[in-house]
C-alpha positions, 0 to 999 in steps of 0.5 A: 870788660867787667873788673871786679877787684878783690885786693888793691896795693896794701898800704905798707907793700913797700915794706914788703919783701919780694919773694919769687911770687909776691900776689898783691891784688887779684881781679875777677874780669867777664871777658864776655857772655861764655868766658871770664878771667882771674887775674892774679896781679903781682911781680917776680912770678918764676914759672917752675915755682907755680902749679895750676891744677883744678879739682874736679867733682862735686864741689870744682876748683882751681888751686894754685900752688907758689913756693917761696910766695908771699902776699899781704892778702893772705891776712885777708883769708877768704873773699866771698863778695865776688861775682857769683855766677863765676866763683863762690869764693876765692881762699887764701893760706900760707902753706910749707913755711914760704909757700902760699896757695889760693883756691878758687871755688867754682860754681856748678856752671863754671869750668876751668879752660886754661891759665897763662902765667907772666912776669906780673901776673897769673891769669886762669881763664873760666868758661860759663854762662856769666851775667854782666851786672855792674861792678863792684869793688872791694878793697882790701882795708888796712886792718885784716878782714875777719876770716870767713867760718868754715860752715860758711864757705861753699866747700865739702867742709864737715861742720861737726866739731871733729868732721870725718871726711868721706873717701869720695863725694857720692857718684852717679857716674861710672867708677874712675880707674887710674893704671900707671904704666911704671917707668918710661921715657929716660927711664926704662926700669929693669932689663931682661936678659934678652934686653926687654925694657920693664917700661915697655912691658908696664905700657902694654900691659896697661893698655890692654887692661884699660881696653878691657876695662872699656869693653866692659861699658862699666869704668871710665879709665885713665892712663897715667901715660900713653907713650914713652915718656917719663912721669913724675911720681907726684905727678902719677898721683896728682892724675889720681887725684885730679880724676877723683879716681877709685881705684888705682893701679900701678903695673910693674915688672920685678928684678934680682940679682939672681934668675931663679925669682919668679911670679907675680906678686901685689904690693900695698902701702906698709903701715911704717910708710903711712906717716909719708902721706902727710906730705901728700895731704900739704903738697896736693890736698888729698882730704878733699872733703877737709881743710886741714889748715881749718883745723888745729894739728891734732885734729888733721892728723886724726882726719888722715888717720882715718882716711888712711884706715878707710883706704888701707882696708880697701886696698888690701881687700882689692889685692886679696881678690886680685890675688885670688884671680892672678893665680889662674893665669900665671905663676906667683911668688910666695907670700904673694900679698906684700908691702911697700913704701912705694911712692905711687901708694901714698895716696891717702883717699884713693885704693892702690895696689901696684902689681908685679908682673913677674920677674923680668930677670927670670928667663921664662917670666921674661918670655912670657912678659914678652907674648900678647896672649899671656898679657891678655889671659893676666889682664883678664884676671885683673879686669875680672878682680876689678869687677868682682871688687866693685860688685861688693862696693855700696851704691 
């Protein structure tokens, strides 16, 4: 077994304080020719306060996120003298006041299988063609190391004095498309006069849409969930994010008070919720072609902003086509084309629209919700605004 340690024990660790995720080394080990592992080293690791995800697409990672973490490598900033054929480098920042987060960049032959996590230690296991040269060992000095520049790390960073992000890295595969079936498991959303869940309703629908899509050959498709279980809003635009999808669509069913509502409608994000995304930039690093701890505060939010114009705008000319097409096959509310501050249209770099079927509480909308036909005839009126909305998008 190869080890290659990036950090050993800080002289004055003793001192340190023992937060619920206190990383004090990180080694590198080629567990063989096909696999490796990176070993997070440390004490007091609480489960529920660490996420693993992995960034696909152009540039991969792995990011692990701990909430109350400290580390004295942290001073340390970014390590690139490792094992090439296994990382580009390892990055380390503090994050949210007492959070901490370490990126791992992949390299091209690199791809993410599995993490484990123990009271000392994190593990992410890596597969690949890896070489088996002698170690070598850096050790952390007492003094901290002076911080990598961006241009230098092997990352989607811009290297203009104010970078612009692209939306989404050039793709010569299919357009990713994220549907979200709303509610589920605990919760079933709205009821029907005749008892008809909105959760059932959203899933159907969803999965007539994505068999649509498929049949087309030209769309890869992701469904937030595929059975009766609940999903987490985060997590709902966490899957957006880690598919590097183009499109995302969240499928519902409206309710009032009354029964007299009815029609469909398509919701995109109100400019008062845009401020909301912030807290999705930190908590899942939506600008991927950016750091934005690389940059100074006015700078980020400059970076979001245009981001947000960019997708706001794709957003809203998705929902005017699929407006346009909704109106063959089924009624629609007045004022069709709304906006919201719904949770699942945060995302700052992906289009999203959420779709209002009809409204569950009305009793001819609630019949129609229920019959397979009018399900197939509205997602063909979706599935037709999607190709009409990716005919017009630059190659």
């Amino acid at each position: 077994m190869r080890v290659f340690l990036l950090g050993i024990f800080i002289w004055a660790l003793h001192h340190t304080v023992a937060f619920a995720g206190d990383i004090s080394a990180v080694e590198v080990k080629v567990d063989s020719a096909s696999h490796a592992s990176i070993v997070f080293q440390g004490q007091n690791f609480d489960v529920a306060k660490i996420n693993v995800f992995q960034i696909s697409g152009e540039n991969p990672r792995v990011v692990i996120d701990i909430k109350d973490g400290t580390s004295p490598l942290l001073k340390h900033g970014a390590y690139t003298k490792i094992h090439k054929s296994i990382v580009r480098a390892i990055r380390a920042a503090q994050r949210n006041g007492n959070d901490i987060r370490f990126v791992i960049d992949l390299t091209d032959g690199s791809q993410f299988l599995d993490t484990s996590i123990q009271k000392t230690k994190i593990s992410v296991t890596i597969a690949g063609s890896f070489q088996t040269s002698t170690p070598a060992i850096i050790q952390a000095s007492n003094n901290p190391a002076p911080k990598i520049p961006v241009t230098n790390l092997p990352s989607q960073h811009d290297t203009s004095d104010i970078p612009t992000p692209r939306i989404k890295p050039k793709r010569k595969s299919k357009p990713i498309i994220v549907i979200d079936a709303g509610h589920g498991g605990r919760d079933p959303g709205a009821l029907g006069g005749t008892g008809l869940q909105e959760k059932s309703v959203t899933l159907k629908a969803a999965k007539e849409l994505q068999s649509q899509l498929q049949d087309t050959g030209r769309y890869k498709v992701v469904l937030s969930r595929t059975d009766d279980r609940y999903v987490e809003h985060d997590d709902r635009l966490r899957i957006a994010r880690v598919n590097n999808a183009d499109l995302f669509i969240s499928i519902h069913a409206d309710a009032t008070a009354g029964k007299t509502a009815r029609g469909a409608s398509v919701y995109t994000l109100a400019d008062r919720a845009k401020n909301r995304s912030r807290g999705i930039v930190n908590n899942q690093n939506w600008i991927m072609d950016v750091n934005l701890s690389e940059q100074n505060s006015d700078v980020g939010n400059i970076l979001v902003d245009l981001a947000q114009r960019t997708t706001a705008s794709q957003s809203t000319k998705f929902a005017d086509i699929l407006i346009n097409n909704l109106g063959d096959t089924t009624p629609l509310i007045r004022n069709t084309h709304r906006r919201a501050g719904y949770y699942v249209l945060l995302a700052p770099d992906v289009p999203a629209v959420l779709l209002e079927l009809g409204f569950i509480s009305n009793p001819e909308d609630e019949k129609l919700l229920k019959s397979t036909s009018h399900r197939q005839q509205v997602m063909r009126s979706v599935t037709k605004a999607i190709n009409q909305y990716f005919d017009t998008q630059k190659p």
